[in-house]
N, C-alpha and C positions, 0 to 999 in steps of 0.2 A: 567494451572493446579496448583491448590492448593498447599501449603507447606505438610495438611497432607493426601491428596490424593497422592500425590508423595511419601510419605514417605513409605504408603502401599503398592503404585505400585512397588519399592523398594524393599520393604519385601518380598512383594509376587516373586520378580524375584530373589533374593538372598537367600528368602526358599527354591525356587523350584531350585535352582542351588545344593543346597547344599545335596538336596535329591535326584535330579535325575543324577549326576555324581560323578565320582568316586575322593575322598576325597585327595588323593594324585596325582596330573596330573602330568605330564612330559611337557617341553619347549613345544612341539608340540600341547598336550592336553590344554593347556593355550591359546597358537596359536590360535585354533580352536574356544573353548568358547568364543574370547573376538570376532574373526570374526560373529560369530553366535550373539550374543547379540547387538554389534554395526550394524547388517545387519538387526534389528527392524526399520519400518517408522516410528517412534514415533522420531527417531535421526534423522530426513532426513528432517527436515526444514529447515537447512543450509544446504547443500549438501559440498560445497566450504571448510565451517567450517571443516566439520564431517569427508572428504579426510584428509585432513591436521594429524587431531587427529589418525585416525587409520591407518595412512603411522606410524607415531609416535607410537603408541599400538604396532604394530608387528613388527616395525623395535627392538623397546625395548624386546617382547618378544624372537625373534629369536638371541638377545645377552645376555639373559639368561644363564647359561652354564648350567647343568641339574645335572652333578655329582655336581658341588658346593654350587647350591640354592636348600633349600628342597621342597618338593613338597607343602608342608604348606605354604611356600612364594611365591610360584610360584599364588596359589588359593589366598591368601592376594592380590597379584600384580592383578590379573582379577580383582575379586573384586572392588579395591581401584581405579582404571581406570574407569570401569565402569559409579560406582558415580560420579568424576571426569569430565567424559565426558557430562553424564547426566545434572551436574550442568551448565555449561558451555553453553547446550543446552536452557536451561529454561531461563538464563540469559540473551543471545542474541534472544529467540524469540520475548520481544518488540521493540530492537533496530530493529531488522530485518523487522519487519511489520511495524514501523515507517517509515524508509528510503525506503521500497517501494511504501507506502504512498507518498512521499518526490520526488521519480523518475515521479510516475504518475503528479504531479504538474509542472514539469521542463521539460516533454521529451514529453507531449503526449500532439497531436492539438484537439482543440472545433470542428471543421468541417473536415469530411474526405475528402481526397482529390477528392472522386467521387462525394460528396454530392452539386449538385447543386440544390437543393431548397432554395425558396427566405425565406424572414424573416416572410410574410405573412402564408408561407404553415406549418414553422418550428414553429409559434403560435398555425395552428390549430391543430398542429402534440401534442402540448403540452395539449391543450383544452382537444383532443379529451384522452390523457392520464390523465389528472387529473381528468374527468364525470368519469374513471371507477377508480380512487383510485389509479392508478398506478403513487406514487408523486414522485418518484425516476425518470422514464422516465419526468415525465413533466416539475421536476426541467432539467434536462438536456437538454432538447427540446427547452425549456426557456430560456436559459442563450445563447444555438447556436441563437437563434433566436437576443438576445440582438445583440449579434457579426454581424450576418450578414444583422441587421439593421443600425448597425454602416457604414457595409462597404458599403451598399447601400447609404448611407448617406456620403459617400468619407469621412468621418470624422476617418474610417480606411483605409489604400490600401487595396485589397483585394491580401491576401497572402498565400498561402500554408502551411502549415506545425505551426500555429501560434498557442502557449500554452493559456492555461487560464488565466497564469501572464503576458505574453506580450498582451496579447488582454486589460487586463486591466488597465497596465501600460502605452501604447499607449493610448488608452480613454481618459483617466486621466491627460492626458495633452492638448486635446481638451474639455474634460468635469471636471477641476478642481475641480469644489462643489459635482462632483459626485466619486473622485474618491476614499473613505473610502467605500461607498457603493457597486460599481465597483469590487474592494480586495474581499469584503465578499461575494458577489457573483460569484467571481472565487474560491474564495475556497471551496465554499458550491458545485461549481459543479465539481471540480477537487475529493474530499471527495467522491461525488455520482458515478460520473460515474469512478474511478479509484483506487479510497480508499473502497471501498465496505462498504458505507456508506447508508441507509436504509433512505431515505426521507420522509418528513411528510407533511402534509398538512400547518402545518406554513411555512414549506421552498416552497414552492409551493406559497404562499403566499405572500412572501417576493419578488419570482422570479419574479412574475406577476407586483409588485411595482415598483422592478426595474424596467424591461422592462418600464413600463408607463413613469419614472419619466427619464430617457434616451430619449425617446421620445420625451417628451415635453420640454428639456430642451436646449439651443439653445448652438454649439458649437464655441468657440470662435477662433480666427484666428489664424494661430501658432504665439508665441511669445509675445500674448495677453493674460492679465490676468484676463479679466476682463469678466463678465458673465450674461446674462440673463434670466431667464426660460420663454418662450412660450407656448402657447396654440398648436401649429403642430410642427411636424419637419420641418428644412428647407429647 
């Protein structure tokens, strides 16, 4: 949301507050509005956050005294909370969708655990989604497919539970010359299938080069650095 899209939305919530309640609130009447206004889903991107903040809002308004603070300060204190809270919200919504970006790359496996199709079927699993434009499944289909031509290739063990950065990180020390390609290929499918990331035909593209250039290229023995690319797998 905009700085002055928000500013409106804003106004629009702070006019209609001002006109549709009563001008002098009591501790309780404050209580209420700021429950009401923070029980909007437009706050509830951070849930974790937004507890924290309104334990904090009503523990402070319920130590209000009512004969001491006028009712004018009571409608200042909602008010100025409100914004407050607001702000606060906007500011952590991109750290927030970064670091779940960030979890989907660290916590979630390329193959499920039930999925046993070989690297043959999860190709044409890709094919048959890129002839109809859906490049988001075919990037994805593509990259499992890379993975579980590796493991057919024992060049991976075959493991349970293995992220897009361990699949490539292991690679990458069987396939050296390939492992900067390897990385952008785990990221491009961690992005897709985790990141709600919109795939294109270049990335589709790319997947398909990978795949080939893994293929053909011959994996060297552990502890060996040295590398040659081939016309088959071995």
């Amino acid at each position: 949301m905009t700085h002055a899209v928000w500013a409106a939305h804003l106004g629009a919530r702070t006019s209609g507050l001002r006109l549709e309640v009563p001008v002098e609130p009591d501790a309780a009447t404050a209580r209420r509005w700021a429950e009401q206004e923070l029980a909007d889903p437009v706050y509830h991107q951070s849930r974790s956050l937004l507890d924290r903040l309104l334990d904090w809002v009503l523990d402070l308004l319920d130590g209000i005294p009512a004969p001491v603070v006028s009712p004018g300060v009571s409608l200042a204190v909602v008010i100025g909370v409100v914004v407050l809270v607001a702000a606060v919200v906007l500011w952590a919504a991109g750290p927030i969708r970064r670091s779940r970006a960030a979890a989907g790359r660290d916590g979630r496996s390329v193959l499920g655990d039930d999925d046993q199709r070989t690297a043959d079927q999860l190709r044409s699993a890709a094919d048959a989604a890129a002839s109809t434009g859906d490049w988001s499944l075919a990037v994805v289909e593509r990259f499992r497919a890379v993975v579980r031509g590796l493991e057919e290739r024992t060049v991976l063990d075959a493991r349970l539970g293995r992220t897009a950065h361990e699949a490539t990180v292991d690679a990458s020390v069987r396939l050296p010359s390939l492992g900067a390609a390897l990385g952008v290929g785990g990221r491009l499918f961690d992005d897709v299938a985790y990141g709600h990331v919109t795939a294109t035909s270049d990335d589709d593209r790319a997947l398909r080069d990978l795949d080939r250039r893994v293929r053909e290229t011959r994996p060297v023995a552990p502890g060996d650095r040295s590398e040659q690319a081939v016309a088959a797998p071995r």
